[in-house]
C-alpha positions in Angstrom: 0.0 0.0 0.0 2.9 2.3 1.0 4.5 1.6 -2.2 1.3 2.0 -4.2 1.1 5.4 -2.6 4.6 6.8 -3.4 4.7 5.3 -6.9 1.0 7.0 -7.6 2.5 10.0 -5.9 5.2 10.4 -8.1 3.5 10.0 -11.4 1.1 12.4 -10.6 4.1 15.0 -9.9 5.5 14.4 -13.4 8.9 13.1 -11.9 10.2 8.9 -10.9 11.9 9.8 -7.9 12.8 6.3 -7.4 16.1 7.0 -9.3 17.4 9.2 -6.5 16.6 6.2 -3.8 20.0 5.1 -3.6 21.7 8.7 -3.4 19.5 9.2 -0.1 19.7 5.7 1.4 23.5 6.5 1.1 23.4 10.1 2.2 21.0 9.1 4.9 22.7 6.6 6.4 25.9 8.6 6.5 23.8 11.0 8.4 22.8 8.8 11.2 26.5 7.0 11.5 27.5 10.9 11.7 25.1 11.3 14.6 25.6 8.6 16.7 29.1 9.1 16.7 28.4 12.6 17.7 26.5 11.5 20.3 28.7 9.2 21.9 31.3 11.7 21.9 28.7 14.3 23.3 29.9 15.7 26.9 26.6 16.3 28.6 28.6 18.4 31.7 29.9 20.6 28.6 28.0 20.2 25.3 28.3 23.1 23.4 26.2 24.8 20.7 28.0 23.8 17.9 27.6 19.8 18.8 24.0 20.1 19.4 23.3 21.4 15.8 25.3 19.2 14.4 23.5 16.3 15.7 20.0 18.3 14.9 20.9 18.6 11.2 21.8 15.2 10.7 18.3 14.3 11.6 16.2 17.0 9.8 18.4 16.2 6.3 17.0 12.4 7.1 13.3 14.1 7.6 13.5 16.2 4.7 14.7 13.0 2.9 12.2 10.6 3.9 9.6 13.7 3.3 10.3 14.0 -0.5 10.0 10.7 -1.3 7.6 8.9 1.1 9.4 7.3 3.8 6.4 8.6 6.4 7.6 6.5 9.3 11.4 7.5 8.6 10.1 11.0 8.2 7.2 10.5 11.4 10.0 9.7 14.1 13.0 11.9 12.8 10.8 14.6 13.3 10.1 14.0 16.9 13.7 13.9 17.2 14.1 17.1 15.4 11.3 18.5 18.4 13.8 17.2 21.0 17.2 17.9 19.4 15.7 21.8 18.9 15.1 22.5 22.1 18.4 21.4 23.0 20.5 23.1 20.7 17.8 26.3 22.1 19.0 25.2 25.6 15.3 25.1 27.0 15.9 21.7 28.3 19.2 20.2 29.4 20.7 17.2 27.9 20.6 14.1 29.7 22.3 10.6 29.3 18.6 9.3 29.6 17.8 11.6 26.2 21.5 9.8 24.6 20.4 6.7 24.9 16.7 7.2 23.1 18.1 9.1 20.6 21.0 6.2 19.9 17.5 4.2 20.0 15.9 6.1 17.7 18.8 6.1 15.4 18.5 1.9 15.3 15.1 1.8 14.6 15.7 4.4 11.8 18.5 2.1 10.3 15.7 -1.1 10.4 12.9 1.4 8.4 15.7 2.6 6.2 16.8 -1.1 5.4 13.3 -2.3 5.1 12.6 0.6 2.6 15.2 -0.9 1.3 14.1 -4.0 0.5 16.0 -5.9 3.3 12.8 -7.4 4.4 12.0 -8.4 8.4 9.6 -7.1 10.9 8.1 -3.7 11.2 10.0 -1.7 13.6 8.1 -0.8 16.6 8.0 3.1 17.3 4.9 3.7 19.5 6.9 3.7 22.4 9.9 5.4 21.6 7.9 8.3 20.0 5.8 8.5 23.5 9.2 8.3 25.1 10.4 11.7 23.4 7.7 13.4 23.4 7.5 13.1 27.1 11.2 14.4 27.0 10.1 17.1 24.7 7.5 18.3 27.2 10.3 18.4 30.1 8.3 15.0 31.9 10.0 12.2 33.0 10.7 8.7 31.4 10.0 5.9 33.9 11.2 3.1 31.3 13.2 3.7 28.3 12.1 2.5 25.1 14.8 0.7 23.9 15.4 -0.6 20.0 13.8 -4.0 19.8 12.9 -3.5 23.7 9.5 -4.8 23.9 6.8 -3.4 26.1 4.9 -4.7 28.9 1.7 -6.9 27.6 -1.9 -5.4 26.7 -4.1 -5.4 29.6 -6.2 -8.5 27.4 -3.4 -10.2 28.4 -2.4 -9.3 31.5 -3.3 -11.9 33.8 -1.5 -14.4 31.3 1.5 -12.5 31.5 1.3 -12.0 35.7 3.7 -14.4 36.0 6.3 -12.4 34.1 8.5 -10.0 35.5 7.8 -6.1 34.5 9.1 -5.4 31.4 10.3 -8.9 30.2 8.8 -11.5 27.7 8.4 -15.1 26.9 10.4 -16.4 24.2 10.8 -19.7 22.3 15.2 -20.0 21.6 15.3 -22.2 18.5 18.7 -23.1 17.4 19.8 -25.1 14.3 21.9 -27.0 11.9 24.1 -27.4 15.2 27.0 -30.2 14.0 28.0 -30.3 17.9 24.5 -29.6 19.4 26.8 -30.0 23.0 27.5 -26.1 21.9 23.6 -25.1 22.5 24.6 -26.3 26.4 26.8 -23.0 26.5 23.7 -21.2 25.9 22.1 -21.9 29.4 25.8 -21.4 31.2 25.4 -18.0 29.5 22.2 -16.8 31.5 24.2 -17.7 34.9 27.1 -15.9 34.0 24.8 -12.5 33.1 23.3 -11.1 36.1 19.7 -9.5 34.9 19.7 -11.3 31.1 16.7 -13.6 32.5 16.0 -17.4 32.9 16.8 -19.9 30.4 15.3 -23.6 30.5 15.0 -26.3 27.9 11.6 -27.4 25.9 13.2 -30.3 24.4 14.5 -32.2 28.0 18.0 -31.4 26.7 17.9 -33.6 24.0 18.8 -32.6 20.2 16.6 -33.5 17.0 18.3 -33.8 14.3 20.9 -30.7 15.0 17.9 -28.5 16.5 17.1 -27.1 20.1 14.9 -25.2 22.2 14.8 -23.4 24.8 12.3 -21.2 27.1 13.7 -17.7 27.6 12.8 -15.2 29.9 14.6 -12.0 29.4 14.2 -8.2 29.0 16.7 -8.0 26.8 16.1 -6.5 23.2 16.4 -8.9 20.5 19.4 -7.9 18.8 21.6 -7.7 22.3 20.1 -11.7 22.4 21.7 -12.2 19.2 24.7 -10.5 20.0 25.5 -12.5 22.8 24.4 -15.5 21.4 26.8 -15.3 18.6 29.6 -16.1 21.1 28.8 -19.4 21.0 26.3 -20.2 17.6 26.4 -18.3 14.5 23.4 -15.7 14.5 22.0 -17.3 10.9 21.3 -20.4 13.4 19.3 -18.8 15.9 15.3 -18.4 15.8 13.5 -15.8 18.2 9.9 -16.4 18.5 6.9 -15.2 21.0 6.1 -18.5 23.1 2.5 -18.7 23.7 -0.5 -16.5 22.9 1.2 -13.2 23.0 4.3 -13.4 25.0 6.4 -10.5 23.8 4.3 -8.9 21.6 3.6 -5.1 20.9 0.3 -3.8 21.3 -0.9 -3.7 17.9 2.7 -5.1 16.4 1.8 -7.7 12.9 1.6 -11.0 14.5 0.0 -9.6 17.9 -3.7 -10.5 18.9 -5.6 -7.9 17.1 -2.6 -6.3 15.0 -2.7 -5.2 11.8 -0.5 -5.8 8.6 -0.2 -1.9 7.7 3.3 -1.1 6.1 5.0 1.9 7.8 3.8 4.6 4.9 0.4 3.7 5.2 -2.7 5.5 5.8 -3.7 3.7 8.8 -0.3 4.1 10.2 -0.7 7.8 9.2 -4.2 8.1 11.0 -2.5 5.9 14.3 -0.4 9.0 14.8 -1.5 11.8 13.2 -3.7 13.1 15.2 -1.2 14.1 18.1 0.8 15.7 15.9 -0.1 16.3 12.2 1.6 17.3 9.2 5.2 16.5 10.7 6.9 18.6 8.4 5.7 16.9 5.0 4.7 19.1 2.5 1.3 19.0 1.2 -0.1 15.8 -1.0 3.3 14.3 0.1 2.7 10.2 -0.1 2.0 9.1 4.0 1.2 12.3 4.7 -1.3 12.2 7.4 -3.5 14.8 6.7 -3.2 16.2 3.2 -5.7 18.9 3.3 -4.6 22.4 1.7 -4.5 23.6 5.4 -1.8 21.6 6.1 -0.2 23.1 3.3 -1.2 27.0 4.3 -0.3 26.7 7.6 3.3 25.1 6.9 4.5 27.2 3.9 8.3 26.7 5.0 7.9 23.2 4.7 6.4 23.1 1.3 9.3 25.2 -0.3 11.7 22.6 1.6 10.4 19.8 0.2 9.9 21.4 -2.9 13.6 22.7 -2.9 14.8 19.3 -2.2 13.1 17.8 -5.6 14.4 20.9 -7.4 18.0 19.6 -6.2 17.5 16.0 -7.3 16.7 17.3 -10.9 19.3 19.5 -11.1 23.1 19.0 -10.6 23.9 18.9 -6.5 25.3 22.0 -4.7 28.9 23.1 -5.6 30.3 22.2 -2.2 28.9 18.6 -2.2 30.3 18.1 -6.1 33.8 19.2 -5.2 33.9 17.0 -2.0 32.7 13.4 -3.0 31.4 11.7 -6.3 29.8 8.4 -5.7 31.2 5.2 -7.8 29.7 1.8 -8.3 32.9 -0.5 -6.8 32.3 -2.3 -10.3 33.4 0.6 -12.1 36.5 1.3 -9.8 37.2 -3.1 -10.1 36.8 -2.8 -13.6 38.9 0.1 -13.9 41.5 -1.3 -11.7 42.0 -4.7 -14.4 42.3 -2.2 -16.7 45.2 -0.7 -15.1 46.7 -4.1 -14.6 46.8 -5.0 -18.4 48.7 -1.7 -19.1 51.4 -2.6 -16.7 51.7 -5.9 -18.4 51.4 -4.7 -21.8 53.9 -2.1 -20.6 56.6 -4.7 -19.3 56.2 -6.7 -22.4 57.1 -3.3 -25.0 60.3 -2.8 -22.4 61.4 -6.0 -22.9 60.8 -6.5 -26.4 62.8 -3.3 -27.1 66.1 -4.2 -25.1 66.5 -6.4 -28.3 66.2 -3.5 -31.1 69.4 -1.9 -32.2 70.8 0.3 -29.4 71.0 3.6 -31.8 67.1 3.0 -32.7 66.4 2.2 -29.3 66.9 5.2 -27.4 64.3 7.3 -28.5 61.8 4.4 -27.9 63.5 4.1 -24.3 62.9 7.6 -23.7 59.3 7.3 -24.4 58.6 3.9 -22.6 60.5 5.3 -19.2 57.7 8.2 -19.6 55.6 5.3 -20.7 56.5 3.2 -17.3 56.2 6.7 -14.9 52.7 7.7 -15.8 51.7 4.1 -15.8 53.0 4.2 -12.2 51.2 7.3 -10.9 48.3 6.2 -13.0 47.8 2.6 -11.1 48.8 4.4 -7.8 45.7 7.2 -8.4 43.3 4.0 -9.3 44.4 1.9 -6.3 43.9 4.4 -3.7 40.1 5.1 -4.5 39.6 1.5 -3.3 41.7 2.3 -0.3 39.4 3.6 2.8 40.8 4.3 6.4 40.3 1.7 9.3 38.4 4.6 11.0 35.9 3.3 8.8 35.8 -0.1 10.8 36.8 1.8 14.2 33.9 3.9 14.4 31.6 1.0 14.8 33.1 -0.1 17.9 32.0 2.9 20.3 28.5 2.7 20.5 29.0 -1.2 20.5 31.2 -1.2 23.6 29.0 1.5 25.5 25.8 -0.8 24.8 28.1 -4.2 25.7 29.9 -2.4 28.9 26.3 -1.0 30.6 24.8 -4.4 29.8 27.5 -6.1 31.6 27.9 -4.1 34.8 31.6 -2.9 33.3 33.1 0.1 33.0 34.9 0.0 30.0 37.3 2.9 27.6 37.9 2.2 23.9 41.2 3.6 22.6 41.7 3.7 18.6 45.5 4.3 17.0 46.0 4.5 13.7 42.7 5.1 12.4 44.2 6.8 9.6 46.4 3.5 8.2 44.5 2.7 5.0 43.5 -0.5 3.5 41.2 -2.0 0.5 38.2 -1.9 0.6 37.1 -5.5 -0.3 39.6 -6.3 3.0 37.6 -3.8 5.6 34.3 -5.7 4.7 36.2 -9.4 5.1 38.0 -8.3 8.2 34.8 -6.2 10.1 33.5 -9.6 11.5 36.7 -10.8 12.6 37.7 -7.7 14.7 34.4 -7.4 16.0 34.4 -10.9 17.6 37.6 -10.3 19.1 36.6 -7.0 20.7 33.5 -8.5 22.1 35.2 -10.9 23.7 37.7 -8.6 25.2 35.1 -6.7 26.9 32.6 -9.3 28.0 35.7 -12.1 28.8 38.7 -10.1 29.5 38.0 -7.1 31.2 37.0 -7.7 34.8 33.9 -6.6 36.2 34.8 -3.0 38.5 34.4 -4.5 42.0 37.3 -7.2 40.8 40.1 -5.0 39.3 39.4 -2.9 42.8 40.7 -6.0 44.4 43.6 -6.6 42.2 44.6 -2.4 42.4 44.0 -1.8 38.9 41.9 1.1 38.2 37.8 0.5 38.0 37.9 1.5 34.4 39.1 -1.4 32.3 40.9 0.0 28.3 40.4 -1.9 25.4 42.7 -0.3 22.7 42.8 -0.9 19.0 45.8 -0.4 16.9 46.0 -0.4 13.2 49.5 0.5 11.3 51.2 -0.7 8.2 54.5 -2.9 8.3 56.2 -3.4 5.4 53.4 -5.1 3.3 51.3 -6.0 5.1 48.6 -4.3 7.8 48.8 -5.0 11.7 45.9 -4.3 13.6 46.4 -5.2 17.4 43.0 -5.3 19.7 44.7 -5.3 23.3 42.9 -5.2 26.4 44.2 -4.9 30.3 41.9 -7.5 32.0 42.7 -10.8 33.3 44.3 -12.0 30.3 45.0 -16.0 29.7 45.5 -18.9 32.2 48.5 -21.2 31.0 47.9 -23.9 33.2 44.2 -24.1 32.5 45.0 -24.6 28.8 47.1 -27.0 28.5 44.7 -29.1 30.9 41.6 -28.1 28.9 43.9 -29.5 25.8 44.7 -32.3 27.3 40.9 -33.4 28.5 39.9 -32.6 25.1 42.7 -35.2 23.7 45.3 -32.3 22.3 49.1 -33.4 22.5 50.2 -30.4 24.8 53.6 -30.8 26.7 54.5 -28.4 29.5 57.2 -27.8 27.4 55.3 -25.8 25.5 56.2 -22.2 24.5 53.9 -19.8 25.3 53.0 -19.0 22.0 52.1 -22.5 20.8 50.3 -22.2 24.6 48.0 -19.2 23.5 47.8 -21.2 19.9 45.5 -23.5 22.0 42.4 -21.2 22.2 42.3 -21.8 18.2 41.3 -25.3 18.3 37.2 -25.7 17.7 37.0 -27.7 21.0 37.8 -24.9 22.8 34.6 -23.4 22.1 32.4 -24.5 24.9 30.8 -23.3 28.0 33.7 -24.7 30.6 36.3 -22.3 28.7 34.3 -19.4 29.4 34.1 -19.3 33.0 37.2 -21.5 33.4 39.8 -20.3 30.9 39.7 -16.4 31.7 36.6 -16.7 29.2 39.0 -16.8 26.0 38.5 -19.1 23.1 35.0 -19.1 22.3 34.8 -18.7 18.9 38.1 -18.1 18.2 38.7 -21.1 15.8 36.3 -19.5 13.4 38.0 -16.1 13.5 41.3 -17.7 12.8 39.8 -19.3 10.0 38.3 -16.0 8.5 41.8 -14.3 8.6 43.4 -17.1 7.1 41.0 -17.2 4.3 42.4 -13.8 3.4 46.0 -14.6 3.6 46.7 -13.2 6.8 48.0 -14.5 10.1 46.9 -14.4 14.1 48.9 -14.0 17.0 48.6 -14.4 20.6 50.4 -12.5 23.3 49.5 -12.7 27.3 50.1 -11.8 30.3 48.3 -13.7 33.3 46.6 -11.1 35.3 47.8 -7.8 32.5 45.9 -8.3 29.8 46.2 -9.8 26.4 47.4 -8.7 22.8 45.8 -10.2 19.4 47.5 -9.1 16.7 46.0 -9.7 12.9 48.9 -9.4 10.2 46.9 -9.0 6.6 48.2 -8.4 3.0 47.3 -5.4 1.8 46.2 -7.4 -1.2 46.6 -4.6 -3.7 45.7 -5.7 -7.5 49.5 -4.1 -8.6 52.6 -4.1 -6.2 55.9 -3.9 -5.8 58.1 -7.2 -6.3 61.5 -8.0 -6.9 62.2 -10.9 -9.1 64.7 -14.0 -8.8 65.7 -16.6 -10.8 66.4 -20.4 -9.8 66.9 -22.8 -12.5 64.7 -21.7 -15.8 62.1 -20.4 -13.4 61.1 -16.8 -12.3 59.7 -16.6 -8.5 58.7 -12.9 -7.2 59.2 -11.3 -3.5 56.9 -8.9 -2.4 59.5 -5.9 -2.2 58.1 -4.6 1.2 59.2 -8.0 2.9 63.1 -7.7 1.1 65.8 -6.9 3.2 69.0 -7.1 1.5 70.7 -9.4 -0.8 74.4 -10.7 -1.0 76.4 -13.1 -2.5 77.5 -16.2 -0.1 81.0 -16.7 0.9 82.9 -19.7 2.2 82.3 -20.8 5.7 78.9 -18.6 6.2 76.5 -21.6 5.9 76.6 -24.1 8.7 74.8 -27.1 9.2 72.2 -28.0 12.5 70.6 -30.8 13.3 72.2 -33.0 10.7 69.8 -31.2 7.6 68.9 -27.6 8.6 71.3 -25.0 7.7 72.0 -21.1 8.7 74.1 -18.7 7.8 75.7 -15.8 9.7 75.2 -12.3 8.9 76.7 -9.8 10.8 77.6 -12.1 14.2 73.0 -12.9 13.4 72.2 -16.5 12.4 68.6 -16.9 10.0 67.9 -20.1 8.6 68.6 -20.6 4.8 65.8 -21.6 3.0 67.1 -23.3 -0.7 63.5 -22.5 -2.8 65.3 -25.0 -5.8 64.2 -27.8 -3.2 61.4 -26.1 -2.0 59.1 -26.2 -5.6 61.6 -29.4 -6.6 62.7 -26.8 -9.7 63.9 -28.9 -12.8 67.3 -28.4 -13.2 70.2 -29.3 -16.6 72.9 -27.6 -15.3 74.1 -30.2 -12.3 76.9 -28.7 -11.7 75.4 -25.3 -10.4 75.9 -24.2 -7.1 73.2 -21.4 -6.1 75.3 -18.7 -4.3 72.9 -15.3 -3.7 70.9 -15.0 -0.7 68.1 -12.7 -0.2 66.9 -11.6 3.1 63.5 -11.5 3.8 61.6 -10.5 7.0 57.8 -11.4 8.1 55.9 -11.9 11.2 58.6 -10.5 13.2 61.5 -13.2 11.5 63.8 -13.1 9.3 65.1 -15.5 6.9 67.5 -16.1 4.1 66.4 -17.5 0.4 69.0 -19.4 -1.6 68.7 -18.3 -5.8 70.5 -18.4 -8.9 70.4 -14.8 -9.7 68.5 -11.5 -9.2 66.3 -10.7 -12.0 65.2 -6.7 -11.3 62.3 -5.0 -9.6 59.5 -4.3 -11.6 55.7 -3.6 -10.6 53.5 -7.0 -11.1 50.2 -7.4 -11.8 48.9 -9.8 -8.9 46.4 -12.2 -10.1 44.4 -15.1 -7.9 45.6 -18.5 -8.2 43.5 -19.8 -5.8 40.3 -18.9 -7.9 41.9 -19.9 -11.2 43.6 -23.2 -10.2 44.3 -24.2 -6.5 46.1 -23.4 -3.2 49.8 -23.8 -3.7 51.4 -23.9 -0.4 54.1 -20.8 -0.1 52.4 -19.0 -3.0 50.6 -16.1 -2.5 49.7 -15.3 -6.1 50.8 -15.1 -9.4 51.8 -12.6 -12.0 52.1 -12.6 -16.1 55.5 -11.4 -16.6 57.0 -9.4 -20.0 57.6 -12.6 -22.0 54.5 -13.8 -21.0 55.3 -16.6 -19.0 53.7 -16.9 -15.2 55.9 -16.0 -12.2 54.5 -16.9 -9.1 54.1 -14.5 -6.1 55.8 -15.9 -3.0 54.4 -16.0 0.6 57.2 -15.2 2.4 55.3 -15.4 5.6 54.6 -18.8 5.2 58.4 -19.6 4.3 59.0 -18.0 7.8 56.8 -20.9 9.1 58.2 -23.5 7.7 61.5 -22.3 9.3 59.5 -22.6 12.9 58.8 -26.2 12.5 
């Protein structure tokens, strides 16, 4: 119906305004990012003007938005905020952390409307509450019970004496949880609610037992939905979890789709228009505006400022944008800047190929064609390094989610909790911030709800109340580092290797620490005993390990019993065009990522000695690294039997460094790094490969995983 509405609405104005959709699904949710971040940063002891209308015109450009084309519930609840947001940017009322947290509310349900207008699909947001909520604000009264985002209600009265047994404000939920391999995992569920003080009562409807990978469980909780979820996904991923209302109306909104008596109406339609537009009509739409509540002229006459809004924000989506915004961004499809960055690719080949074809022309007719392929070479350089840093995006991108996650996380746990970011700057590709947001959001979860100790706990130890969870992101040599540290209670070495051993893992007390830590990776870590016995580390931690290998990149472990723990993620920048130097060995052509090279010199007598009967270093500068010959190492083919390999190149990753034995050094030259995973299968110590100026394939080496081998 809503639909119907906004498409009949737009004919009869002579314009399809469903081409500028995207532009304001984009532009608003920019806007509300922009504001919560604002808002968490907001000092309520010392907010200042400038702050509060900041945060007041990122929610009237989302009304004026969701206005022009339709959205009315988008448009119905950012303009209650707009009422509150005025008067406190006017400083008639005085901001208050209660006010924070419904307008960080607010901005959730505004980012479910926005995703459903969307197409994104799920249930209607709720908003009854929350808009009672502000306007109570608005009118100076207090707020007895916060509506929260996805925080359900009490029940209606028909229900009642159903509900009695229920405790005020909570709800009756059916848990469902699936396609469990291990359904022993679903155990760690019910451990969960003990650990939690105030999440609710859990209890099985199944008697314990699984069905076919399924289970169930009775829940009793006042917790929102999506805070459920989040915990939940500690232990089972969130795509196995079913929420439900158990019973007749457990849980249910008055009036919410599925409730006794509740109604299917989407969010733009008339009877959600006439459910609330008689408190407050008009909301800022401008007249015959699809959703509007009341479109009578009146409307129109008696809000004249709105009309020329909204009719100045259709004359700006017909014509070009305003001169600041133009000179600031322009928005690309990632398929264009993809196909534009193969493009590039090809011209280094083709590029290579002319240089090396013309080293074989007559030297007098040669150097004017040199001349123009070293221009040829430079502007194909600063052309490919222009192209590759569109897709590159800062890792405040990935930071800034973390805030208002920790702040929700921290007050849900009792915990008082500060986030540091470093390096927020440090770019990377953007195809590697999407693979690497679920990762790093795992690992800071846990570090808050398993690492850092609850206030009363540090007091005992003398560490301060306040408990710091810092994240660090910096570029070394190719490759990003991004560290999450916290300074809780870090990991228990003695409790590991026990919980390896009962679980049938080989672990020695010999054991270094590192291999220690290494532990937490294995998938039977992840189980209810290792949360409350093992500091609370591992859960989960084999499938993060997993993700960050899948992208090439590495894990490591660093703790401190009673300090705090370090988990640092090494990751390629995995850049379609680097930097490589090449080496030959045999008739074949291998290339180093040039970041990772460290020097190279030729091998003297006496320099390489022999270990352990078959391993072999070599001594540079009174420092012994391992020798690593890569002829044995890909079995290279080899005529010449009398050859003795005698250059060494030093390469350095993960901290290590180690020396490769080749034939000869080829050059340095930018390569074109191509998948060879996707186009013919994992090669162990390959990273990639590259078409070189002959047009044979070189592969790309993995010197990180030739520093491995060297550690076993």
């Amino acid at each position: 119906m809503a639909e119907a509405s906004k498409d009949s609405a737009n004919h009869a104005a002579g314009i399809d305004l469903s081409q500028f959709f995207q532009v304001f699904f984009e532009e608003a949710g920019e806007n509300l990012e922009t504001m919560e971040k604002m808002l968490l940063e907001l000092n309520l002891e010392t907010a200042d003007d400038e702050a509060m209308n900041a945060i007041f015109r990122c929610a009237h450009s989302v009304k004026g938005g969701a206005a022009t084309f339709g959205f009315a519930d988008v448009a119905q609840l950012t303009h209650q905020m707009e009422t509150l947001l005025d008067k406190l940017r006017r400083r008639e009322l005085v901001a208050t952390a209660q006010m924070v947290d419904v307008l960080l509310s607010a901005g959730d349900v505004l980012k479910a409307q926005l995703a459903r207008h969307q197409g994104a699909g799920g249930d209607v947001p709720e908003t009854s509450e929350l808009l009672k909520s502000i306007k109570a604000m608005c009118e100076g009264r207090a707020v007895d019970t916060l509506a929260k985002s996805g925080a359900t209600p009490s029940p209606s009265a028909a229900l009642a004496s159903e509900a009695a047994a229920v405790p005020a404000g909570h709800r009756v939920l059916d848990l469902t949880v699936t396609d469990l391999i291990d359904p022993g995992v679903a155990n760690s569920i019910t451990e969960l609610f003990k650990e939690i003080e105030g999440l609710g009562q859990i209890e099985p409807l199944d008697s314990g037992r699984d069905a076919d990978g399924v289970r169930r469980f009775k829940v009793v909780t006042g917790a929102s939905d999506n805070d459920l979820l989040d915990l939940l996904g500690f232990h089972v991923p969130r795509e196995h979890v079913r929420l439900s209302p158990l019973g007749d109306g457990y849980g249910f909104y008055p009036g919410a789709p599925g409730a006794p008596g509740a109604t299917t109406a989407q969010p733009g339609a008339d009877s959600a228009a006439q459910q609330h537009g008689a408190a407050d009509p008009g909301y800022g739409f401008f007249d015959n505006a699809p959703g509007t509540p009341d479109q009578a002229p009146a409307i129109a006459a008696a809000k004249p400022a709105a009309h020329s809004a909204a009719a100045a924000a259709v004359v700006r989506a017909e014509s070009k944008p305003a001169a600041s915004l133009e000179s600031a961004t322009l928005r690309v499809s990632v398929e264009k800047v993809d196909q534009l960055i193969n493009l590039v690719g090809e011209l280094v080949i083709t590029q290579a190929m002319l240089a090396q074809n013309s080293a074989a022309l007559n030297a007098n007719l040669q150097q004017q064609l040199a001349s123009g392929l070293s221009d040829l070479e430079r502007n194909t350089r600063d052309l490919q390094a222009a192209v590759m840093s569109i897709r590159m995006i800062p890792m405040s991108m990935v930071f800034n989610r973390f805030p208002r996650m920790m702040r929700d996380l921290a007050a849900k746990l009792g915990k008082k909790v500060e986030l540091v970011t470093v390096g927020e700057a440090t770019e990377l590709d953007k195809g590697m911030v999407e693979k690497i947001t679920d990762p790093l959001t795992h690992l800071v979860r846990n570090s808050c709800d398993h690492g850092i100790e609850l206030p009363a706990e540090r007091a005992a130890r003398g560490k301060p109340e306040q408990g710091t969870i810092t994240l660090v992101a910096s570029h070394q040599g190719g490759s990003i580092v991004i560290e999450v540290r916290d300074d809780g209670k870090g990991l228990n070495r003695k409790k590991l290797i026990q919980k390896a051993r009962e679980k049938g893992i080989d672990a020695p007390d010999s054991m270094s620490d590192s291999d220690v830590w290494g532990l937490i990776f294995a998938p039977g870590f992840s189980t209810a005993e290792v949360v409350t016995d093992v500091s609370g580390r591992g859960v989960g931690m084999d499938v993060v390990k997993k993700n960050i290998t899948a992208l090439g990149g590495t894990v490591e472990i660093d703790s401190a019993e009673g300090y705090g723990m370090s988990v640092k993620v090494r990751l390629p920048l995995t850049l379609a065009i680097m930097d490589g130097m090449s080496v030959g060995v045999g008739d074949e052509c291998y290339i180093l990522p040039l970041g990772s090279v460290v020097e190279s010199f030729q091998v003297k007598p006496g320099m390489v000695k022999t270990i352990g009967g078959s391993g072999r270093v070599v001594e540079v500068r009174q420092e012994y690294m391992p020798v690593i010959d890569l002829e044995r190492v890909f079995e290279v083919p080899r005529f010449d039997f009398e050859h003795v390999s005698n250059i060494m190149v030093v390469v350095e990753a993960e901290g290590a460094r180690v020396a490769l034995l080749v034939d000869e050094l080829l050059g340095q030259q930018q390569v074109v790094v191509k998948n060879l995973e996707a186009n013919y299968r994992k090669v162990p110590d390959v990273s990639g490969a590259t078409i070189m100026g002959d047009g044979r394939v070189a592969l790309i080496l993995d010197v990180g995983s030739l520093v491995r081998r060297t550690r076993h």
